[in-house]
BAGU-324478 format. One record per residue: residue in three letters; x, y, z of N, C-alpha, C in turn. Coordinates in steps of 0.02 Angstrom, whole numbers, plus 50000, padded with zeros to 5 digits. Layout:
N
AlaXYZXYZXYZ
...
# end
This chain:
555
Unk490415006758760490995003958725491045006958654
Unk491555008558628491685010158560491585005558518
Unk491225005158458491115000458399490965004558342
Unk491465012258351491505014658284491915012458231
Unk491865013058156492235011758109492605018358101
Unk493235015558104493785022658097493765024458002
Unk493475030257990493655032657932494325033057889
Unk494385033157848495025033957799495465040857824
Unk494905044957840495175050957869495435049257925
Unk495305048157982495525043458048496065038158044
Unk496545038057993497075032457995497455032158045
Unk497705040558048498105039158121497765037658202
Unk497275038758204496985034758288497295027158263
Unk497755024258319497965016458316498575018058281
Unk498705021358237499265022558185499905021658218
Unk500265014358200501025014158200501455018258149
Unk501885022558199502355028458146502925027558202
Unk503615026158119504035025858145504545032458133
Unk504875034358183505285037758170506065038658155
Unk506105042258089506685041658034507175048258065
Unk507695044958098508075053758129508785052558056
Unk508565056958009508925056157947509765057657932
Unk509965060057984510975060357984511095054658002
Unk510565047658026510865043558055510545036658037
Unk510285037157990509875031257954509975029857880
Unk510425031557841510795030357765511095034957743
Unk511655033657730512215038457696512195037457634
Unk511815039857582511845038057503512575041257465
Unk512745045057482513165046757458514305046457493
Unk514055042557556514625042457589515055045757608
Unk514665053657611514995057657641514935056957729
Unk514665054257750514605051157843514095055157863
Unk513655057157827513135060057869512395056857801
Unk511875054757859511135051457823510885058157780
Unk510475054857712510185058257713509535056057653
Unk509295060957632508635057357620508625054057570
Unk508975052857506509175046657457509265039557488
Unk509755041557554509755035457605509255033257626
Unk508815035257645508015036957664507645030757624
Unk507625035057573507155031457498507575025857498
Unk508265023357505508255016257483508315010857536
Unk508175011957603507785008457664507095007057668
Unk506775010757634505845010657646505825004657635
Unk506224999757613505644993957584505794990457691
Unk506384993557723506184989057784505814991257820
Unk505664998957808505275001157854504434998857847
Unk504294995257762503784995057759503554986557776
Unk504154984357766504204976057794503984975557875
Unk504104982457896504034981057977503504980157989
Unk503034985957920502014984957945501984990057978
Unk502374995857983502045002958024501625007057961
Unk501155010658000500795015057945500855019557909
Unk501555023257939501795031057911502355031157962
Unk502955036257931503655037457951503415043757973
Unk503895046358019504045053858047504815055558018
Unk505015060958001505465064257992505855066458031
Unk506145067758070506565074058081506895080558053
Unk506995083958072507035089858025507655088857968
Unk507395089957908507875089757867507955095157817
Unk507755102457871507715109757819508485111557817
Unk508265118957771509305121757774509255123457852
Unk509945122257885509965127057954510615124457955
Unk510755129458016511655127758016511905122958053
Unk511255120958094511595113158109511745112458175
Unk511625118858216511955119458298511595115558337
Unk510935112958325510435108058341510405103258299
Unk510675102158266510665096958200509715096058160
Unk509745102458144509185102458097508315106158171
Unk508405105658226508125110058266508215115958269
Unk508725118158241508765127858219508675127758149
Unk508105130658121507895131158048508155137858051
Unk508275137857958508815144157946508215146757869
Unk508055140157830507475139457797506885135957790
Unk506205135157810505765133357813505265128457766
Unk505825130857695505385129257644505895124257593
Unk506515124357628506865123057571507115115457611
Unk507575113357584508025104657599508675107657629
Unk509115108257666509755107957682510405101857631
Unk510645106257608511245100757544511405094757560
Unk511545095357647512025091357667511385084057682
Unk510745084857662510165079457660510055078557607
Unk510075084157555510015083257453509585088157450
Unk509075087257388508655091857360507895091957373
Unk507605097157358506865095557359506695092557326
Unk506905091057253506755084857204506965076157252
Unk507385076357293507435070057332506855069357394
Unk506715074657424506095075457462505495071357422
Unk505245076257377505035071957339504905065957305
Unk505555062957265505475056557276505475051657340
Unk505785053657394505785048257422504685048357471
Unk504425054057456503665055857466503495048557395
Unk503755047757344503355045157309503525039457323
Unk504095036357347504135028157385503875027657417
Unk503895031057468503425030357526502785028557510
Unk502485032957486501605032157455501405025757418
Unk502075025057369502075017557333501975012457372
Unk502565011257427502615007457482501905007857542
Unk501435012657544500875012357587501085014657648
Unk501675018357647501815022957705501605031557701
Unk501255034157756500955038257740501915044657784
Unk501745052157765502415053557758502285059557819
Unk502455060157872502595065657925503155067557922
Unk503205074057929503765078857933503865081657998
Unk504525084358020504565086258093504715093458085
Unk504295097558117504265107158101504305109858171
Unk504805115258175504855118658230504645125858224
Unk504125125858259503685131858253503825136458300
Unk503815134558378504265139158416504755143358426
Unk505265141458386505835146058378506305141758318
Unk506635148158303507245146358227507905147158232
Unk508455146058180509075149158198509125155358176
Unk509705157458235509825165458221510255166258176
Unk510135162658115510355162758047509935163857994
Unk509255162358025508435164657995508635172857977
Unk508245172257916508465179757893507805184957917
Unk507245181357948506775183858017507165187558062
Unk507615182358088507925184158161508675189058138
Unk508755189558093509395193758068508875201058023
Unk508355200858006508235206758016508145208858073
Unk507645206958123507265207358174507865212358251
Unk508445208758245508985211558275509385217158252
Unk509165218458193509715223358156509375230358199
Unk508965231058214508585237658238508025237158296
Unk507775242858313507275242258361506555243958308
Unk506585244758262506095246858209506155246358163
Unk506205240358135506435237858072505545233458068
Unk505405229558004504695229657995504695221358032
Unk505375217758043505265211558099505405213158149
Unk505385217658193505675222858261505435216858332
Unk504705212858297504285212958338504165204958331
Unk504605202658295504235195358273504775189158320
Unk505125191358367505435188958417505465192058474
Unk505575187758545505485189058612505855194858635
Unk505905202358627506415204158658506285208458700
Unk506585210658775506525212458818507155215958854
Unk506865224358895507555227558901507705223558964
Unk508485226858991508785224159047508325225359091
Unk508475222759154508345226659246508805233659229
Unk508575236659305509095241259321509755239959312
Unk509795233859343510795232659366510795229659297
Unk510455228559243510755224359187510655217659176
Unk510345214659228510425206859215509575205659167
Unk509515198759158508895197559112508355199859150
Unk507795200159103507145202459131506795198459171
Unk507055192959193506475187559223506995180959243
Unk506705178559276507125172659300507105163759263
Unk506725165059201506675159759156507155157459123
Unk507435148859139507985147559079507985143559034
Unk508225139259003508685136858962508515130258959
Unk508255124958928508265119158954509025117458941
Unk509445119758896510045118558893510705120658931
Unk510515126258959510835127959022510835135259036
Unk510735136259078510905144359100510365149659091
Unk510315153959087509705158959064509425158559012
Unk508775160559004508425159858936508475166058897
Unk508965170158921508905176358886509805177858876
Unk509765180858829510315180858759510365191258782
Unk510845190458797511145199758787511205199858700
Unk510985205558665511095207958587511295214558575
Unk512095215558576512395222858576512115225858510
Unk511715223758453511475229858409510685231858433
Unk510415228058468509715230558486509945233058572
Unk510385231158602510355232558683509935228558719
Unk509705224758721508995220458722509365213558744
Unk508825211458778508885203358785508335200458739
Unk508475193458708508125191158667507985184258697
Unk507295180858697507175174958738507525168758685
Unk507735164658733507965156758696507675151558740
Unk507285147358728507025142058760507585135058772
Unk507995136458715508415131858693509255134458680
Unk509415130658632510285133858615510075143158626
Unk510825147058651510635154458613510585154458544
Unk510775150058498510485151458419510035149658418
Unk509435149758472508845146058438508455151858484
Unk508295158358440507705160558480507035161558462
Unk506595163458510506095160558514505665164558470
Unk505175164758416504745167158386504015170358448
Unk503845175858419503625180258447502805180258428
Unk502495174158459501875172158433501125175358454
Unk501395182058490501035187958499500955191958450
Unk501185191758408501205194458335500875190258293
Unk500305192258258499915187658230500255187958170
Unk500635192058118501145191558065501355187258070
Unk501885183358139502105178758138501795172358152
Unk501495171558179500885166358148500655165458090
Unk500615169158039500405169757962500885166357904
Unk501715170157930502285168257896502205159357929
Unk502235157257986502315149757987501755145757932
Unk501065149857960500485144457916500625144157860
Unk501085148057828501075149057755501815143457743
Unk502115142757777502735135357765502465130457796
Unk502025130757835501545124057855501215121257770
Unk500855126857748500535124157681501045124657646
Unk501545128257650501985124557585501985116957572
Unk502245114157625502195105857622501735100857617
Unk501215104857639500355101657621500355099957544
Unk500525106557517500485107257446500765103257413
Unk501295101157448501785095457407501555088557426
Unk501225087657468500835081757489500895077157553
Unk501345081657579501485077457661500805076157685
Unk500975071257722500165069757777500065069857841
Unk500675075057861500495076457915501235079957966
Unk501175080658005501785085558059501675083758100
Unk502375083358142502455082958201502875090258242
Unk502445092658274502655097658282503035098858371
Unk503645099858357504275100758395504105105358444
Unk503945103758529504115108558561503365113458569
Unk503035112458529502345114858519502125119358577
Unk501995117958643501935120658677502315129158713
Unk502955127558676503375132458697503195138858645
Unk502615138358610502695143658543502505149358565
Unk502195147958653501915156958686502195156158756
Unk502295163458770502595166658824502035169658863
Unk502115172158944501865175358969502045181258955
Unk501485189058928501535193558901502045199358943
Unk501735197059012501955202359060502625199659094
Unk502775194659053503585191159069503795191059147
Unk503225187559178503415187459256503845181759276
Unk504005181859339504625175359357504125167859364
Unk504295163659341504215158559382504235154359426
Unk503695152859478503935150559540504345147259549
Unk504795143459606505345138559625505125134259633
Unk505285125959644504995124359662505515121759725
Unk505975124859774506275123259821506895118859810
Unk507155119259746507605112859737507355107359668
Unk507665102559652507625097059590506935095959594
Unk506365094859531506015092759548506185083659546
Unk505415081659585505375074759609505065071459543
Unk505345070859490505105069659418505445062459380
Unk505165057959368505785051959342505935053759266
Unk505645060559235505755060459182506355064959172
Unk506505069459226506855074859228507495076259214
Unk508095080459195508835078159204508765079359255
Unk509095077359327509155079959369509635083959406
Unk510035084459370510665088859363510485096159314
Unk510035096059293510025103059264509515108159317
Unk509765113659322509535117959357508645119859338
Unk508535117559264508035121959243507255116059262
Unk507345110759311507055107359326506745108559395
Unk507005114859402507105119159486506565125159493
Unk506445125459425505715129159426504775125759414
Unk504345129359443503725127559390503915132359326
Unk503585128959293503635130459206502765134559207
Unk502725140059246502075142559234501965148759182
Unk502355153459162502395156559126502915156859074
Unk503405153459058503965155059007503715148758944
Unk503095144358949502875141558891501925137758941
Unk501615134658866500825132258910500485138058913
Unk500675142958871499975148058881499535147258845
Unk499005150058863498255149658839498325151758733
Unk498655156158739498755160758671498985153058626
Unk499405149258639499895142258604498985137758585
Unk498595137658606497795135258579497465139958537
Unk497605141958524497345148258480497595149258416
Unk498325147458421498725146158347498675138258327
Unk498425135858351498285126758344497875127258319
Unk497175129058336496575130558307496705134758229
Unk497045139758226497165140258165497655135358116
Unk498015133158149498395128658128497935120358098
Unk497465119558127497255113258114496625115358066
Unk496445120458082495885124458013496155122657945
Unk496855124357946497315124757887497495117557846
Unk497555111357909497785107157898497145103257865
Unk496655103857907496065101157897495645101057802
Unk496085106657771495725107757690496045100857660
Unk496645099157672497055094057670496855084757669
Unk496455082357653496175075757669496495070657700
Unk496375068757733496855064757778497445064557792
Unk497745071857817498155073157852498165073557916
Unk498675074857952498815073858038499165076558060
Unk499105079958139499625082358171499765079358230
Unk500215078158259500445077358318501025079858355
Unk500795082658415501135087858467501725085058505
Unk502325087258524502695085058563502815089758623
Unk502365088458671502015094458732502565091758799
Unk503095095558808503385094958883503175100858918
Unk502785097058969502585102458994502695099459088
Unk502485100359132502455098359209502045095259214
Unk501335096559187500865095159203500875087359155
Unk501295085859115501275078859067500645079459013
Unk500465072759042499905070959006499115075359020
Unk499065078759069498405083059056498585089158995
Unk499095091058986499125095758928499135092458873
Unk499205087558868499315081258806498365080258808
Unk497965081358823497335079958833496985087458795
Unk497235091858841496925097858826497255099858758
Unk497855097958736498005101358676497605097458608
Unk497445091958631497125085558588496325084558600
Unk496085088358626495305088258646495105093158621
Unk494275090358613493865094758556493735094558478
Unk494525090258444494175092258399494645096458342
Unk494695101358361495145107858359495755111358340
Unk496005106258378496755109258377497315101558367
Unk497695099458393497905093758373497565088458379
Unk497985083558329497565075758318497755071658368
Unk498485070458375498815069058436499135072358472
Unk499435069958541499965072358546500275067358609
Unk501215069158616501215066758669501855069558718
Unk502005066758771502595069658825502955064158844
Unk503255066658908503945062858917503905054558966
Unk503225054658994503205051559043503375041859026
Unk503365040158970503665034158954504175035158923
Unk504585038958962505235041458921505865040658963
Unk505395038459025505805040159096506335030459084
Unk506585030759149506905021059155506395019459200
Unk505945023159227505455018959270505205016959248
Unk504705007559253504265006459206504164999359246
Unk504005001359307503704994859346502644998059326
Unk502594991759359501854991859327501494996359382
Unk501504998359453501125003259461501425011559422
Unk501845012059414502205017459370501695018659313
Unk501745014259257501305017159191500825016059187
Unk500665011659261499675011159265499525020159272
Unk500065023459347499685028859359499765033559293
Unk500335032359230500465036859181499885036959148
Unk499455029559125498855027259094498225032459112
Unk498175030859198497745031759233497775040859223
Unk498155044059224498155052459212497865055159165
Unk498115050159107497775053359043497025054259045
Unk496885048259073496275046159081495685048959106
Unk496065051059155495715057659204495605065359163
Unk496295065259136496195070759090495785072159047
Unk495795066859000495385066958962494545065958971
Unk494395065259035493665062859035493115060658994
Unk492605058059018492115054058965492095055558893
Unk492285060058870492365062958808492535061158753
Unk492545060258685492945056158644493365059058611
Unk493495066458649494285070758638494805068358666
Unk495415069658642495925068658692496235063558650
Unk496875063458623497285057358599497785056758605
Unk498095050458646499025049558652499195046558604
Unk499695050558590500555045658551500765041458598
Unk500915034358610501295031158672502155030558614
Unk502415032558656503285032958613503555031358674
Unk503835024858684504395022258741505175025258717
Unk505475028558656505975030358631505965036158594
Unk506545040758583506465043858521507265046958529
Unk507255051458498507905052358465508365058158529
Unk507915061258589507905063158633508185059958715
Unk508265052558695508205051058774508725041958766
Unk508755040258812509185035158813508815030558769
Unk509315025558747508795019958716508505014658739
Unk507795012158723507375010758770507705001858793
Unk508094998158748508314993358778508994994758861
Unk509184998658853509595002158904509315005958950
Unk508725009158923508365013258994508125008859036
Unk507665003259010507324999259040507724992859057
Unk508204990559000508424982459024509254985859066
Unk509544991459055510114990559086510654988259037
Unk511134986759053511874984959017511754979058997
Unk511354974859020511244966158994510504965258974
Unk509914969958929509244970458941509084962658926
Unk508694958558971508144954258943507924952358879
Unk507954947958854507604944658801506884946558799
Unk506614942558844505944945058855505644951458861
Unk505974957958915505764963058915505824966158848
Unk506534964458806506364968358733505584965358688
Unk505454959158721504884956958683504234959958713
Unk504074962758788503534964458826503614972358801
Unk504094975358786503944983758772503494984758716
Unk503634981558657503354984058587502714978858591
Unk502304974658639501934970658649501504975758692
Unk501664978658755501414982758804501234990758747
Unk501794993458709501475000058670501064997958626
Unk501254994558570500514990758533500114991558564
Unk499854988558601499164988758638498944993758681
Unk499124997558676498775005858710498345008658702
Unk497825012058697497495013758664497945023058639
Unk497835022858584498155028558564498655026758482
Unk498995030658466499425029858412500155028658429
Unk500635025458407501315023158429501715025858385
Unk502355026558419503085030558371503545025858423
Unk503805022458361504255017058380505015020758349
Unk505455022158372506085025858351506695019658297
Unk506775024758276507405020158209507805015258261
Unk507695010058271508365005958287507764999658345
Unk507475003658366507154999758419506914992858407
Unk506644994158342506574987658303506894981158297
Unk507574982258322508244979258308508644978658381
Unk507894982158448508464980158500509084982658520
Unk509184990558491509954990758497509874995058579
Unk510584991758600510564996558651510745004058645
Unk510955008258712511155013058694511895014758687
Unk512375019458629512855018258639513355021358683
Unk513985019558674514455023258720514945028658670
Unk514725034958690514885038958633515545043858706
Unk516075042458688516855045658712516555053058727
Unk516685056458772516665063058772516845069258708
Unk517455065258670518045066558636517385067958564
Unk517005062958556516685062558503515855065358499
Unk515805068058571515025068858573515045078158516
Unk514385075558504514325082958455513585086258485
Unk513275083458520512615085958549512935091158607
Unk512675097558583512885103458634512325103858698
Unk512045098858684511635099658764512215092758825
Unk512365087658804512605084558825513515085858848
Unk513725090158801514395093558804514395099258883
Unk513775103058875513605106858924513735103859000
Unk513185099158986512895095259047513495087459065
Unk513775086559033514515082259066514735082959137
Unk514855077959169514795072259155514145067559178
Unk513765071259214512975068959241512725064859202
Unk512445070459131512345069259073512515067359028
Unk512625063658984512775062858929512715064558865
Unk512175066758866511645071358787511455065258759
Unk511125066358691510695063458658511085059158597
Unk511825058358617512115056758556512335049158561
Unk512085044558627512105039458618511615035758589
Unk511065038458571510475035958517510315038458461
Unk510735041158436510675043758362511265042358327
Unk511625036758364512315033158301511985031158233
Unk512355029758197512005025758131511675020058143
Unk511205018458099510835012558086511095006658056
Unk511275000758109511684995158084511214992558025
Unk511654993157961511094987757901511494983457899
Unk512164981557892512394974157868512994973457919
Unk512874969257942513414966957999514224965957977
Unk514454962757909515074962157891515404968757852
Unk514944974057859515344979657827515584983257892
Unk516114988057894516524992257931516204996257953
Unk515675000657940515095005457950514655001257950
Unk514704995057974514014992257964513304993857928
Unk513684996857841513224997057798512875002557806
Unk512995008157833512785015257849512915017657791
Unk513405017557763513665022657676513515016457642
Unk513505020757577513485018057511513855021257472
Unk514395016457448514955016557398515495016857424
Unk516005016257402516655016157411517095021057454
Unk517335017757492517915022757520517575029457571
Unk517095026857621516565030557636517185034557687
Unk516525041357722517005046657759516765043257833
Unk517205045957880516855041257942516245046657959
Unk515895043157987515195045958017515185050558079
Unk514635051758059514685061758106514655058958181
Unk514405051958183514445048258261514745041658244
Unk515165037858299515565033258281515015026358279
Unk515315020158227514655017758244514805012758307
Unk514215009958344514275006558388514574999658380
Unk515044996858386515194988658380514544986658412
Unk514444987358493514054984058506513314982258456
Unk513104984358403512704983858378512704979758336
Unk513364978558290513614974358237513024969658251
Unk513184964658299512784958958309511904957658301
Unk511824965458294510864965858288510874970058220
Unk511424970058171511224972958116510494971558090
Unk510324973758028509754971857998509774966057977
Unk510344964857924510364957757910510324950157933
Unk510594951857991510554948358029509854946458076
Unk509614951458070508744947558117508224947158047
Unk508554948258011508084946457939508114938657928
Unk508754935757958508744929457938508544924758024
Unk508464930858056508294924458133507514925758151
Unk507314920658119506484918858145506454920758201
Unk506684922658246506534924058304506804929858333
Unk507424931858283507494940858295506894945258343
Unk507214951758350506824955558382506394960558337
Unk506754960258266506334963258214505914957658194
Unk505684952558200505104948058173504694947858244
Unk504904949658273504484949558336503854957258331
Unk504244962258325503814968858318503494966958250
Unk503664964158188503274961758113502904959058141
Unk502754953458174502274947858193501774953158238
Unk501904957858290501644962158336501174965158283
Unk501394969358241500984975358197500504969858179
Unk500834965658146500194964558079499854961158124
Unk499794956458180499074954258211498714959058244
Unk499104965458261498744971758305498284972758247
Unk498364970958175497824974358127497514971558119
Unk497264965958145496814960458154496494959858187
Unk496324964358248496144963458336495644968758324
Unk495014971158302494714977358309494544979858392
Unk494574976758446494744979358502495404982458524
Unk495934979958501496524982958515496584989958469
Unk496194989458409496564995658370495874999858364
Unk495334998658395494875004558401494395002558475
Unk494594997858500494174999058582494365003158645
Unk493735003158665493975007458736494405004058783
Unk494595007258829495205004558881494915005358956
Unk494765000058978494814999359047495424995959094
Unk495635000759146496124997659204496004991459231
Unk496254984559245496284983259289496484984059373
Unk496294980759418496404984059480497304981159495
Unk497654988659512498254989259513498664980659569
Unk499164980959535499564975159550500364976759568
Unk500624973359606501414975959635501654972859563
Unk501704970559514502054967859429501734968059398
Unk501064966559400500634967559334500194971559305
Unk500424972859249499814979859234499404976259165
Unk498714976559201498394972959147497834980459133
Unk497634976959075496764981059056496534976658994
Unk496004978958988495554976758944495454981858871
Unk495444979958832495114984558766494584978258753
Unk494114984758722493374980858698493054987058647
Unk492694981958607492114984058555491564980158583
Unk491064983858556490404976758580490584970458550
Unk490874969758519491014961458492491534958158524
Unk492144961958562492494958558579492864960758622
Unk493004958058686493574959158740494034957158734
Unk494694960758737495414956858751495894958758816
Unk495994953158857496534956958897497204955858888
Unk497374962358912498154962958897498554964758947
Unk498994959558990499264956759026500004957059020
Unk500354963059056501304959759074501454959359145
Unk502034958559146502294956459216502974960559198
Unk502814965459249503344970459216503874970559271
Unk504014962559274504684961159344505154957259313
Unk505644954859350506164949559325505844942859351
Unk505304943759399505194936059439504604934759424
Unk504264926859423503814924959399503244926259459
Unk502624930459438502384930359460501584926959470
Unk500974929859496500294927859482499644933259466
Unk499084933159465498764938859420498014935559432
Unk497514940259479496794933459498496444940459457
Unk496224936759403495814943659375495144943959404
Unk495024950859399494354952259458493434948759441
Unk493114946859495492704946259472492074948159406
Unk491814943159360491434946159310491854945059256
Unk492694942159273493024940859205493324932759207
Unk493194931059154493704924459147493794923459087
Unk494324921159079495034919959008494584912058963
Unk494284915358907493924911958861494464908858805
Unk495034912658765495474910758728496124913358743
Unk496744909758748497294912558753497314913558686
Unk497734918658655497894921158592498684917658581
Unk498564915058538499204911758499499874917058505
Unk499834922458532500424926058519500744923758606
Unk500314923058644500524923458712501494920558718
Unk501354914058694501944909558677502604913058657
Unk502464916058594503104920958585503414927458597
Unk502814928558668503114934658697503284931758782
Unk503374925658796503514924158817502924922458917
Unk502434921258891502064922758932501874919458978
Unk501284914958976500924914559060500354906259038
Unk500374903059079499814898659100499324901559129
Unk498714898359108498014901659127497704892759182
Unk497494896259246497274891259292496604888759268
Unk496294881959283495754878459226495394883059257
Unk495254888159301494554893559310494654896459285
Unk494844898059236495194904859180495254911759210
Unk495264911359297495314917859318496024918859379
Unk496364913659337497134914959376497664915459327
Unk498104917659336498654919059283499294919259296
Unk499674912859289500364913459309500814913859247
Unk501204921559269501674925659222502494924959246
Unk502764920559185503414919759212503974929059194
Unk504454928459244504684935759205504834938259154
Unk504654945959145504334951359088503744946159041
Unk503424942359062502864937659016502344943558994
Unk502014940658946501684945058917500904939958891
Unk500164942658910499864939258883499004943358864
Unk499144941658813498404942858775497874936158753
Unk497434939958782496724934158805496114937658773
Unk495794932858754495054935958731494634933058810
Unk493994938358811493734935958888493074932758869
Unk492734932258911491974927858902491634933258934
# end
């Protein structure tokens, strides 16, 4: 059993971090798009919530075709967010406030507005010739390989001044950095420490896995049709391959390792990986094991609408495997992010549960691993309904009408329910917002669960701060219970203390005979307000009314 004391250096193992997607979380200046002044004068809720440190989203110069995922500058602020002097201050609220400050960096590839990628194309021998993917035609002309797009279509870009195809993992303005080139590895570490220098504590690094290619640029296998994936679009073609050579190469551990060398002079700083890969959570293991290379990391698999309890037992159970006896290996658990539907809508549907919004942030709390709870979740919002007319996400414009893109969870952040923008701008006569805001949200503004004791934001407040109270929940090991058709239980423990942690991840009330060698010594006072369960006088039965939720200390 674990009964280590987590060091100062170690903040993030257990670490609640929430994530700030900044065009859509304060408009300081009312031009309709967030930005980081807006930022700095929210912290005091983000720090009321009790998370440990914020994540960023990208808020460098770029032109915006990804909304801040095509970097154009590395080092600098984009206008339309403010200055590096506002970076700055809002680093010094934060720190004031006891929020530690992550930034979101895309290391894989930039925009082809990067003055990298605009030399790099001007010639076949120019001194960046080499610091992006490029590759001649076939015979007949078409791309070199059969790798595409998660956004649609081929991963390779025709370039009439080089003749050349150039790889894109993503938008064609976003191509891919050429991490066979150890130069280009050098130029990133060196805007990695730019921000060290300024005092961030840590990165989250975008896509991570995609930063190496197979050298000899071979095809990747088929896999016969859609894969069988609940995380997948299933309407996009590029779900129709294994992903064995066009990202996950061996070379992408090798720049981590230098990468975390770098980070490491740094005192309690952090990285964490955002690894899509096929394989899920075993690359989330291997990129996070050892030691080495990342601190965390994580993937898509609680990202999916599945989320009955044999589902994230077996998501649990993978890592697990992955990671073996070892005390390498660390997950991010993120049920949301700025990527995927929102988690009251993925999971509850058009009418979500009371309760299930209370069993999600009850069930991630208690994981073993570190949590990224996304801007809004806090507050319950669902996801919105963003008109075709108004969507601005070019992955979702593509992919219509299957898809929708990513732009029904990145509307503005309801702060005050009786304003028109529901308190998104500040000052007068604001511009409308780069996404419309949701009515449906009005009703879960901020203000509004600030004043209901029983809101869904005093529910996640009440969640954090007793999770920091529990030294089994926020540094014990994790054992499975034996799998259940609704309930997914386990145990965390230190030598001093067992707790189980118990949902019923159905609409109907069910029962729960915990296995021999255990019986329920204290129900925990929280059980009640997450809506939970009677314990039978043998303390080894458990009846869970639906989505109930219950934490027990054992004997």
């Amino acid at each position: 059993m674990t009964d280590k004391i987590v060091s100062h250096s170690d903040w993030w193992r257990a670490a609640a971090i929430y994530q700030i997607y900044p065009r859509s979380f304060a408009d300081s200046n009312a031009d309709g798009i967030g930005d980081l002044p807006g930022i700095t004068a929210h912290l005091e809720h983000v720090a009321k919530l009790g998370v440990d440190a914020i994540w960023l989203s990208p808020f460098f110069k770029s032109p915006m075709k990804d909304f801040g995922y095509d970097v154009s500058d590395y080092c600098d602020v984009d206008p339309m967010f403010g200055t590096l002097a506002d970076f700055k201050e809002l680093m010094v609220r934060a720190h004031q406030l006891g929020l530690k400050v992550i930034i979101d960096q895309v290391l894989s590839h930039c925009a082809d507005a990067h003055p990298w990628f605009e030399e790099s194309r001007s010639s076949r021998d120019n001194p960046k010739a080499d610091w992006f993917v490029w590759a001649d035609a076939k015979d007949d002309g078409t791309p070199p390989n059969n790798w595409l797009s998660i956004f649609g279509g081929s991963a390779w870009q025709w370039d009439t001044r080089r003749c050349q195809y150039y790889m894109h993992n993503f938008l064609v303005s976003q191509p891919d950095l050429n991490f066979h080139n150890v130069d280009v590895q050098n130029a990133l570490l060196d805007t990695v420490k730019f921000w060290l220098d300024l005092g961030v504590d840590g990165y989250r690094l975008d896509a991570i896995n995609f930063c190496a290619h197979d050298k000899l640029l071979r095809n990747n296998p088929g896999r016969g049709g859609a894969a069988d994936d609940p995380t997948a679009q299933m309407s996009n073609p590029y779900v129709w391959q294994w992903h064995k050579f066009d990202k996950s190469q061996p070379e992408a551990l090798e720049f981590l390792r230098k990468l975390r060398t770098l980070v490491d002079q740094y005192p309690n700083t952090t990285t964490i990986g955002e690894i899509g890969d096929d394989t899920g959570l075993a690359m989330v293991a291997r990129y996070t094991e050892g030691g080495d290379k990342l601190h965390m990391g994580y993937c898509f698999d609680l990202l999916a609408a599945q989320h009955s309890a044999p589902y994230i037992r077996s998501v649990i159970e993978k890592f697990q495997v992955a990671k073996g006896d070892g005390d390498g290996g660390w997950p991010s658990w993120a049920l949301s992010n700025h990527d995927c539907v929102r988690l009251a809508t993925r999971w509850g549907g058009a009418h979500p549960p009371a309760a299930l919004l209370r069993l999600a942030p009850a069930l991630q709390l208690s994981l073993r691993g570190s949590s990224c709870i996304y801007q809004g979740d806090e507050l319950g919002l669902p996801e919105a309904d963003v008109a075709f007319e108004d969507l601005q996400d070019p992955y979702g414009i593509t992919m219509w009408p299957e898809f929708k893109g990513r732009d029904g969870c990145r509307t503005p952040m309801p702060w005050n329910s009786e304003l028109p923008d529901i308190g998104f701008a500040q000052g007068a006569n604001p511009s409308k917002p780069w996404l419309p805001i949701s009515e449906s949200h009005r009703a879960l503004a901020a203000d509004v669960q600030y004043a209901d004791a029983n809101s869904v934001f005093h529910h996640y407040q009440h969640l954090l701060a007793w999770r920091k109270t529990q030294p089994a929940i926020m540094h014990g090991d994790m054992v499975l219970l034996p799998e259940h058709a609704h309930i997914l239980a386990y145990v965390r423990s230190t030598k001093e203390a067992r707790m189980l942690c118990a949902f019923n991840m159905s609409d109907a009330s069910t029962s729960f005979d915990l296995p021999g060698g255990y019986r329920v010594d204290t129900v925990h006072e929280d059980s009640e307000a997450t809506g939970a369960a009677l314990v039978n006088a043998d303390g080894a039965s458990i009846a869970f009314k639906a989505w109930g939720v219950m934490f027990a200390r054992l004997a």
